[in-house]
C-alpha positions in Angstrom: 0.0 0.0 0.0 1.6 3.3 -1.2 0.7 6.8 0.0 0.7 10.0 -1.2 0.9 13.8 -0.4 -1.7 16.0 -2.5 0.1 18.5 -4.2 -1.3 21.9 -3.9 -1.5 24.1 -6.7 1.2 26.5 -6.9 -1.2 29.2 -6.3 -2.6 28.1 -3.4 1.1 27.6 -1.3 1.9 31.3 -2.6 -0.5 34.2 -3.0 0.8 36.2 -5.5 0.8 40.2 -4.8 1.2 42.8 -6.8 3.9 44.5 -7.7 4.4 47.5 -6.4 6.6 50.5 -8.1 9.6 51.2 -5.5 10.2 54.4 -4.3 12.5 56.6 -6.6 10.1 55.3 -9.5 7.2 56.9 -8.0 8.8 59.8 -6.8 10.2 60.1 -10.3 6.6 59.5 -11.5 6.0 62.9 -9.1 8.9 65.2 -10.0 7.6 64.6 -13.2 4.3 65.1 -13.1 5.5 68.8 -11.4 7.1 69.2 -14.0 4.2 68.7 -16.5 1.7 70.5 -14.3 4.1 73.3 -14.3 4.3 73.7 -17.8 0.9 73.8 -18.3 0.1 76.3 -15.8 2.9 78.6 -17.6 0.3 78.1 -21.1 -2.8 78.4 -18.8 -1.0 82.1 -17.9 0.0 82.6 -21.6 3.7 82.2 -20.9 6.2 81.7 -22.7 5.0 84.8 -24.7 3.6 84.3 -28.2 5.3 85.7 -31.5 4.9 86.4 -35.0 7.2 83.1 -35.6 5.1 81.1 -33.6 2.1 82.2 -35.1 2.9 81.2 -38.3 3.1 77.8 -37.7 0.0 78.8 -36.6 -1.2 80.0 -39.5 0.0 76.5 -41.8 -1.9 74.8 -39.2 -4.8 76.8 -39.3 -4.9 76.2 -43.2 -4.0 72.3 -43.0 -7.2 72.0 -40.4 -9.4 74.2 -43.4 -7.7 72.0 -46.1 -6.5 74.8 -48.6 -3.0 74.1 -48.0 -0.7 71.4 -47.0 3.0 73.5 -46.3 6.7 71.4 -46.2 8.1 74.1 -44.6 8.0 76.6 -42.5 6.1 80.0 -44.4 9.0 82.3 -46.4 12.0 79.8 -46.0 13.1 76.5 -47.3 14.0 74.9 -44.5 12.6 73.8 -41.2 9.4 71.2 -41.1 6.0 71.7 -40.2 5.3 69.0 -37.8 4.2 71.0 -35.3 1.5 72.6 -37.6 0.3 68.8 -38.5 0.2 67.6 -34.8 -1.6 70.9 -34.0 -4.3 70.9 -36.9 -6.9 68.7 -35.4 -7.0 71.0 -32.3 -7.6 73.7 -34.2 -10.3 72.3 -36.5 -12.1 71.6 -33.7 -11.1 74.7 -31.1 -10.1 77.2 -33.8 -7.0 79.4 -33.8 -5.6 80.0 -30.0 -2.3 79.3 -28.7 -3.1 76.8 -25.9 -4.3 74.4 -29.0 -1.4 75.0 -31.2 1.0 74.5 -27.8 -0.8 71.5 -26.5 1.1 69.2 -28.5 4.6 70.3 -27.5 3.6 69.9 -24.1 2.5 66.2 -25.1 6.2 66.1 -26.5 8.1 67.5 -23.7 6.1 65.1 -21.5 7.0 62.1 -23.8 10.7 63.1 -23.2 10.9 62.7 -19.7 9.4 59.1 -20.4 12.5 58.3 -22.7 14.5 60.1 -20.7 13.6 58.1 -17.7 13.9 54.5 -19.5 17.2 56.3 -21.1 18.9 56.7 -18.4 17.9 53.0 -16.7 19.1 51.6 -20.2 22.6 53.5 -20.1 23.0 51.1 -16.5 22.2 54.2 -14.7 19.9 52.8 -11.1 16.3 53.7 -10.3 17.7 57.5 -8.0 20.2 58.9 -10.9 16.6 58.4 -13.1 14.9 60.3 -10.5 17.9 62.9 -10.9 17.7 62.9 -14.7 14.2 63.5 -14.3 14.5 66.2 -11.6 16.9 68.7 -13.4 14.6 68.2 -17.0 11.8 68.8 -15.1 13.2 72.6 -14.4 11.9 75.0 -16.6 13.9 78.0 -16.5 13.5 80.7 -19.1 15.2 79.4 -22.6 14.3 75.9 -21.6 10.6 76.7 -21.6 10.4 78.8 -25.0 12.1 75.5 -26.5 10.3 73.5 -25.2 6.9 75.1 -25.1 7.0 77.8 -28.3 5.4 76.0 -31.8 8.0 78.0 -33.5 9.4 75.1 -35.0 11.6 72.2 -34.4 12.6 72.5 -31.5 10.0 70.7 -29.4 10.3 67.7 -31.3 14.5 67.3 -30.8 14.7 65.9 -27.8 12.1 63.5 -27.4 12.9 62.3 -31.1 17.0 62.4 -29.8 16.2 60.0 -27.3 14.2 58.0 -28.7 17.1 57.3 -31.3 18.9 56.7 -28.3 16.5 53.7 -27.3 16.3 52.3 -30.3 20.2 52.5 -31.0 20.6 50.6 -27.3 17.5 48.0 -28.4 19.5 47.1 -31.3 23.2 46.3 -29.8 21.6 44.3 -27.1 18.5 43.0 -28.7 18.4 39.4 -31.0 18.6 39.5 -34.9 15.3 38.3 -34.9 13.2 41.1 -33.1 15.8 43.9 -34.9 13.9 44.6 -38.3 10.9 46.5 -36.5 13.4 48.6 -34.8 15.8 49.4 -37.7 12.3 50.9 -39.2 11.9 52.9 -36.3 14.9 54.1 -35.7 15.5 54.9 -39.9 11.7 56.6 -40.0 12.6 58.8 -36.6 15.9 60.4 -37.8 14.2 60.5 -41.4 11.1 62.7 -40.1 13.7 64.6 -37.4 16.2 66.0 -40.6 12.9 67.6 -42.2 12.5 69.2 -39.5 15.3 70.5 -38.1 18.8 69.3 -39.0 20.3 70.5 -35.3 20.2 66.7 -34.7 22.4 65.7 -37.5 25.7 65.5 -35.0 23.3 62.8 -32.7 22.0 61.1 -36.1 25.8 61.0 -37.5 27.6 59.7 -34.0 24.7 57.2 -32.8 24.4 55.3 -36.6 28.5 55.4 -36.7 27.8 53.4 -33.5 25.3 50.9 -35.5 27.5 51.1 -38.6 30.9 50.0 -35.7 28.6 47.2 -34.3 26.3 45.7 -36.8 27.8 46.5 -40.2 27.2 43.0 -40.8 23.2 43.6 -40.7 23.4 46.3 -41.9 24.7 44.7 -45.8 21.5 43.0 -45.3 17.8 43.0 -45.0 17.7 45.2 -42.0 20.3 47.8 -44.1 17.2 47.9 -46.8 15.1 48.4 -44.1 16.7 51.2 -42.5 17.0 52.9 -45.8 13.6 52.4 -46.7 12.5 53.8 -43.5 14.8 57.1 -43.1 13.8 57.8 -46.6 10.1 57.8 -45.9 10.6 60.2 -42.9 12.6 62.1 -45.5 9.7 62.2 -48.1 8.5 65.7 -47.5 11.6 67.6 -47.9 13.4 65.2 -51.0 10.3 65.4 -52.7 9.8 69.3 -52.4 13.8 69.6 -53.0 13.5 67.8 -56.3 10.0 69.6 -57.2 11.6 73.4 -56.5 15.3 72.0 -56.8 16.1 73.6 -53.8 19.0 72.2 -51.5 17.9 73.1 -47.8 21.4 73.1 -46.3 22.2 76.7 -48.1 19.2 77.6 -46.6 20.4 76.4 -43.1 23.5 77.8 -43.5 22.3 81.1 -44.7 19.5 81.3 -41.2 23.2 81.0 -39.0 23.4 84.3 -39.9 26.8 83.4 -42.6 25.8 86.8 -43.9 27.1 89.3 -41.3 30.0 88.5 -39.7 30.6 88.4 -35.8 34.2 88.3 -34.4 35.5 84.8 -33.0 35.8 86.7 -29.5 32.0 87.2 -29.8 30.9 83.8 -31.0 33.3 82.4 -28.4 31.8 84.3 -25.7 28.4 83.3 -27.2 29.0 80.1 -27.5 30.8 79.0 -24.4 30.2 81.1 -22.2 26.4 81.9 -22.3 25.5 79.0 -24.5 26.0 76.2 -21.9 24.1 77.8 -18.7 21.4 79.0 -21.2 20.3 75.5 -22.7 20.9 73.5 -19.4 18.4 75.9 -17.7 20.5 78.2 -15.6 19.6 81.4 -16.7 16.8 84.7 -15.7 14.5 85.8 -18.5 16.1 87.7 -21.3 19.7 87.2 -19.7 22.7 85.9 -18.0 23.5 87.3 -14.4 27.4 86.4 -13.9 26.6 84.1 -10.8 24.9 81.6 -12.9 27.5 81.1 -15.4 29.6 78.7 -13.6 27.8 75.9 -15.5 30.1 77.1 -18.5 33.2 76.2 -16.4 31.7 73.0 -15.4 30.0 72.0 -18.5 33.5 71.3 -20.8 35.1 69.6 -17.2 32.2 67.1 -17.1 32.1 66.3 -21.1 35.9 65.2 -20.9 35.0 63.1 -17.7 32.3 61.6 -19.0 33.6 61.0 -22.2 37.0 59.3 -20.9 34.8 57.5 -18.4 32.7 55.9 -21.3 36.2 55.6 -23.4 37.5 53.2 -20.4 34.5 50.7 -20.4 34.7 50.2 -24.2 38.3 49.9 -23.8 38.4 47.2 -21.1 35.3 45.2 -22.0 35.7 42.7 -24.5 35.4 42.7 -28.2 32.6 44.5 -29.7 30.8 41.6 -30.5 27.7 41.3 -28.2 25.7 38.6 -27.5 22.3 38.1 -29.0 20.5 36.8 -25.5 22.2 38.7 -22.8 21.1 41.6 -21.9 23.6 42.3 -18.9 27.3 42.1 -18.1 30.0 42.9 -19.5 28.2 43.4 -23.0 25.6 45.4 -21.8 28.1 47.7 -19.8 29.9 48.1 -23.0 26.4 48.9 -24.8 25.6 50.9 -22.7 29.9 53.1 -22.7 29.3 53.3 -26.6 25.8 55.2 -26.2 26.9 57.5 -23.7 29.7 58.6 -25.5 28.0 58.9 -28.9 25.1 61.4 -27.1 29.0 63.0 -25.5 30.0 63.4 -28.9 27.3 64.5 -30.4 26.8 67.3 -27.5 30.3 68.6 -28.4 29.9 68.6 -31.8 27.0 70.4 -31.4 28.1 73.4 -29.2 30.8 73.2 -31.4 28.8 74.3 -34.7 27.1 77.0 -32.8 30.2 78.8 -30.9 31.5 78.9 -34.3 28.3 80.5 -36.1 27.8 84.2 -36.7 24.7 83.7 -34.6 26.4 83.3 -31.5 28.1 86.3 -31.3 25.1 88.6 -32.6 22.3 87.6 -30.6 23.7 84.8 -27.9 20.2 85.4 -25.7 18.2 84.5 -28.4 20.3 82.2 -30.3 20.7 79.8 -27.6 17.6 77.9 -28.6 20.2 76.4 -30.7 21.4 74.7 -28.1 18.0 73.2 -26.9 19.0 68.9 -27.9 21.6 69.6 -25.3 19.0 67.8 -23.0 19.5 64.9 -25.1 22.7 64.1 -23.2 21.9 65.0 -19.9 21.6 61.2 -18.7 25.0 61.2 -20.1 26.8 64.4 -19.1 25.6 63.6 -15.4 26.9 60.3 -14.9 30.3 60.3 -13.8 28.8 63.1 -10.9 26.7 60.2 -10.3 29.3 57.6 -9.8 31.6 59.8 -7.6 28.7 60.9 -5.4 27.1 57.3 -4.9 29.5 56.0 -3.0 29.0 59.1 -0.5 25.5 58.6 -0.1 25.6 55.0 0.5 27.9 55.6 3.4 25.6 58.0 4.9 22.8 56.0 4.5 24.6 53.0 6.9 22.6 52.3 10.3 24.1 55.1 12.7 26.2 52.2 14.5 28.2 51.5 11.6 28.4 54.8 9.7 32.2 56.3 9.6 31.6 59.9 10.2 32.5 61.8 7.6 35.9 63.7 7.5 37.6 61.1 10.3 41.3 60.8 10.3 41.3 58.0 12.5 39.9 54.9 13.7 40.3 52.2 16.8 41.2 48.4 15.5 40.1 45.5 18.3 43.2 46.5 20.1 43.1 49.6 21.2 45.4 50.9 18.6 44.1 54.0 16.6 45.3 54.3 12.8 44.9 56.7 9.7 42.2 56.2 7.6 43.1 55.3 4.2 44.7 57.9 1.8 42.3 56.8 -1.2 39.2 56.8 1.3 40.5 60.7 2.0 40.4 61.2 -1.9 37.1 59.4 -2.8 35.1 61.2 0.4 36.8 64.6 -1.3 35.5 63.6 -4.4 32.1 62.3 -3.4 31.5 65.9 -1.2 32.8 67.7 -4.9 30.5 66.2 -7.3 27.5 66.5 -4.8 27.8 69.9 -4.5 28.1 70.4 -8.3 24.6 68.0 -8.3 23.2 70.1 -5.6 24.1 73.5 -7.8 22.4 72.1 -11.0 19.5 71.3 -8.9 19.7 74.9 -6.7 20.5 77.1 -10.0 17.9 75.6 -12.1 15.4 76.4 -9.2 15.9 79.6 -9.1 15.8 80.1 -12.9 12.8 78.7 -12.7 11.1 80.7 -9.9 12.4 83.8 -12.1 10.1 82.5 -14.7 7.1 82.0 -12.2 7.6 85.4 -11.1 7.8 86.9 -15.1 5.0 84.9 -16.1 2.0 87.9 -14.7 3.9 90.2 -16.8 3.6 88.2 -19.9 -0.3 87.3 -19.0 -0.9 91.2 -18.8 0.7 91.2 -22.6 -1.5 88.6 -23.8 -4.7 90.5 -22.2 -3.4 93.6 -23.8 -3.1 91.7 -27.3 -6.8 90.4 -26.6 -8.3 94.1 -26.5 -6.2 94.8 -29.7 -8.0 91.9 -31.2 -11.3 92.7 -30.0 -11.0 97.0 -30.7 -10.4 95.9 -34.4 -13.1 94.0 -34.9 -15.7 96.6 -33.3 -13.9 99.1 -35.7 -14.8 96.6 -38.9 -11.0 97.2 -39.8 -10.2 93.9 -42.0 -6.9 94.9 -43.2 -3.6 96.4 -41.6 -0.3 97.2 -42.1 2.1 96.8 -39.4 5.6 95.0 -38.1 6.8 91.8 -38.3 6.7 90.6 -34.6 3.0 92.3 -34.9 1.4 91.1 -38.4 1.6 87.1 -38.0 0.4 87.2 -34.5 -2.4 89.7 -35.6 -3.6 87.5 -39.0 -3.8 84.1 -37.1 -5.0 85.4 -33.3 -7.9 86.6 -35.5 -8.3 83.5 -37.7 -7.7 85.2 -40.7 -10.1 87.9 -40.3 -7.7 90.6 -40.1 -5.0 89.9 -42.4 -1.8 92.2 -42.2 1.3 93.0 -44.3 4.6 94.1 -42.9 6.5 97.3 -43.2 9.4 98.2 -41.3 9.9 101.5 -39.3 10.2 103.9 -42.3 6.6 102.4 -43.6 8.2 100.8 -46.3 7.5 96.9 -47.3 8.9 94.5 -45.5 9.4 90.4 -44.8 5.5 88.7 -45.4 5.7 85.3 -45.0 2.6 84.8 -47.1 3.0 87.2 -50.0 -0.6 86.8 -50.3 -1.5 89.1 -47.2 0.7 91.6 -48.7 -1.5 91.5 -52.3 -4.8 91.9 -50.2 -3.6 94.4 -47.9 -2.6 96.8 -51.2 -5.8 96.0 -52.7 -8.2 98.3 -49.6 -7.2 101.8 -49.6 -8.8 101.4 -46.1 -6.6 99.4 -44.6 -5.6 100.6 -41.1 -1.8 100.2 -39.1 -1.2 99.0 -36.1 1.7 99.6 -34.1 2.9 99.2 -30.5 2.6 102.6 -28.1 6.2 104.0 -27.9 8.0 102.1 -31.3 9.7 103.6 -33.9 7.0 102.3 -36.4 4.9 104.6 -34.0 6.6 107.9 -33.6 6.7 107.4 -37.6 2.6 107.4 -37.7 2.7 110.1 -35.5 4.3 112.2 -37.9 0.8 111.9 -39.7 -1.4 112.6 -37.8 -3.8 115.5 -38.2 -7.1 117.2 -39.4 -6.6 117.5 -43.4 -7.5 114.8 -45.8 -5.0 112.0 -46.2 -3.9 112.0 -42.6 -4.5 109.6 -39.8 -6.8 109.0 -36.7 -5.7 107.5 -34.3 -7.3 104.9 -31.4 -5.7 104.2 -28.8 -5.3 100.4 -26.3 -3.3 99.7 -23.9 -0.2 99.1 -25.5 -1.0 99.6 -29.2 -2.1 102.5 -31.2 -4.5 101.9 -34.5 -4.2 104.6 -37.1 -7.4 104.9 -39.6 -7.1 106.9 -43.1 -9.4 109.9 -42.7 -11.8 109.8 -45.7 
């Protein structure tokens, strides 16, 4: 006679709980949700202020959403994609023209970013608290950053969520098996295809993270997933090869001529630009409109900790192995060196961008300004951080001992089990030194890019006040009937799409003679009232030059006065 034991099923001998997220991932999923809420208060307040650029991607969206046009580019230039307008068309077909619908979608991509950003940084071996810390100093939102961000003005908003979703996909395909690569060699072919129509700024990141694919499978790449990628970067291409080989245009003379290769600024100027102003602006560390001296120690720092990083990342690919990685492993030594060869592409790719721009006429002319050159910076920030990280971890794992066992920090000496007291460790000395230096330079990111960003809070009633202002100039020309205008150039594209059309204006420049319309067409219907008003703001040039005509006779103006803007009607 045989016995047995009944076997339980496995779900009975152990519940199964959920999972639940640990605690720098939701604390991560809070700093970033600040950060999103932030932003869209800042559009709820009309900040970052609106422009004449903005509004005309505006405007191509507005006419994509009514179906009478379907714009490549950006209106007057040949260069520069209209993604935004695309993404921001169905809003506006169903809202109409505002700027909360045409900025919607770059908050959507800003929040995408600190996604990747996130799963970035925990691909590049970095643990769950250096996420939270990537995600902490993107969530900022100091002046510059913002209008990048935030401001359809085009391209810009879509760089850095596109930059590091490149850098996913180029991770995903050095670790990843053949067989699951061919989706992502479409991806990652169709993402840099659609990104160089719309802004080639992420050429250097395009150029360094494919050298990386080209180093490491060149041996897919003669095949079917080469084809692929072709295929796919070609399609995301389509817009701008087409319309090059329609108008046979070639869009890098156009790029090159928007640097400003026209007027000439001294190399003392575009160095100063560049590497001095250009640094603290894009990483965040900078006051509306400028660049006190106390937050430009990030242009010291910035150079320091791209060398560091990039001889850190140099090392690992160095010591680890041949580049050939396993097709099922997905940690280890390949991984770590996966994960070297990223960072130092996005390294790379940082310096060669800051590169092109401290050597570009814009730098020097209008550095302020001009920094939005800068803005896939942010790309590399998981990157650029990192070997902070690794020389402050240590430090904070120390302090984080139970108090029996912690070494207090800064002790020269110690008791063995008998009795005799020795000197700590020389090294010890050096890596406590080290550890205390790179957290401070952590907790000065964190500290300057706070205060940059309570500048903007406090700016951000000032620029509501403008908006309101721009409202009553909207609203006093309709109750006028005034259809046409003529008017400046940071004025007339703001005016034409605020009012959906319904006032359309052509530009003249401060001596009342024609100037830059984006849409030749506004200029045509403009000429074609002879009662077509001017509008220009209380206290400009393009003002004092009304003024001049001001009076009782035929053929003069009348003038009508809102805050902040003066309308000038022909008396008939």
């Amino acid at each position: 006679m045989t016995a047995g034991v009944r076997e339980e099923p496995r779900e009975a001998e152990r519940p199964r709980t959920p999972r639940r997220p640990r605690l720098p991932t939701l604390l991560a999923l809070l700093v970033g949700s600040a950060g999103i809420a932030y932003r869209l208060a800042l559009l709820l307040a009309d900040a970052p202020p609106s422009n004449s650029d903005e509004a005309t991607m505006g405007l191509a969206a507005l006419h994509i959403a009514r179906g009478v046009d379907f714009p490549v580019w950006f209106y007057g230039q040949a260069y520069m994609g209209t993604l935004e307008a695309y993404l921001a068309a169905p809003l506006i077909a169903v809202t109409g023209p505002s700027v909360l619908a045409l900025r919607l979608p770059t908050l959507a991509l800003y929040a995408l970013f600190l996604l990747l950003s996130w799963r970035l940084t925990r691909r590049l071996g970095g643990d769950r608290w250096y996420a939270l810390l990537v995600v902490a100093v993107l969530a900022l939102g100091a002046d510059r950053v913002v209008k990048n961000q935030l401001i359809a003005g085009g391209g810009y908003p879509e760089l850095n969520p596109a930059g590091a979703a490149l850098s996913l996909l180029t991770v995903g395909l050095c670790t990843g098996g053949p067989g699951a690569r061919l989706p992502r060699w479409a991806a990652w072919g169709l993402v840099a295809g659609v990104l160089l129509w719309v802004d080639p700024l992420i050429l250097p990141y395009v150029l360094t993270l494919g050298a990386l694919l080209v180093a490491w499978r060149r041996r897919e790449l003669a095949g079917r997933a080469g084809a692929v990628l072709a295929g796919a970067l070609l399609l995301g291409m389509a817009p701008m090869v087409l319309d090059n080989l329609r108008h046979g245009r070639n869009p890098l003379t156009a790029v090159l001529a928007a640097s400003g290769s026209g007027a000439a600024a001294g190399w003392a100027d575009r160095l100063h630009g560049g590497l001095v102003i250009g640094p603290p602006l894009a990483m965040g560390f900078c006051s509306p409109g400028h660049c006190a001296p106390w937050q430009l120690w990030w242009a010291l720092a910035f150079p320091v900790l791209l060398l560091l990083a990039g001889l850190a990342a140099w090392r690992v690919l160095r010591r680890v192995g041949p580049p050939a990685l396993p097709a099922n492993r997905r940690a280890g030594p390949a991984a770590d060196r996966v994960s070297a060869g990223v960072r130092l592409a996005l390294l790379v790719g940082a310096a060669t961008v800051l590169a092109a721009y401290a050597s570009s006429n814009a730098a020097g002319r209008t550095p302020a300004e001009s920094g939005r050159y800068l803005s896939c910076l942010a790309v590399a920030v998981p990157a650029l951080l990192w070997p902070l990280w690794q020389a402050a971890r240590p430090l904070a794992a120390r302090l984080a001992l139970r108090p029996g066992r912690r070494r207090q920090l800064g002790e020269v000496a110690v008791s063995d089990q008998s009795g005799h007291r020795h000197f700590a460790e020389p090294e010890s000395i050096k890596a406590t030194a080290v550890g205390v230096g790179a957290a401070l330079v952590l907790a000065g990111v964190l500290g300057t890019g706070t205060a940059a960003t309570v500048d903007v809070i406090r700016a951000a009633p000032a620029v509501h006040a403008e908006a309101d202002r721009h409202r009553a100039l909207v609203d006093t020309l309709g109750a006028l009937g005034v259809q046409h205008v003529r008017g400046g150039y940071w004025t007339c594209n703001r005016l034409t799409f605020a009012t959906g059309e319904d006032v359309v204006c052509a530009v003249v420049d401060d001596h009342l003679r024609p100037g830059f319309d984006r849409l030749p067409a506004y200029r045509q219907e403009v000429a074609a009232d002879p009662d077509a008003a001017w509008v220009a703001p209380d206290g400009s040039p393009l003002a004092a030059t009304l003024d001049r005509r001001l009076g009782p006779e035929p053929g003069a103006l009348d003038v009508v006065t809102v805050a902040g803007w003066r309308i000038y009607l022909p008396r008939r």
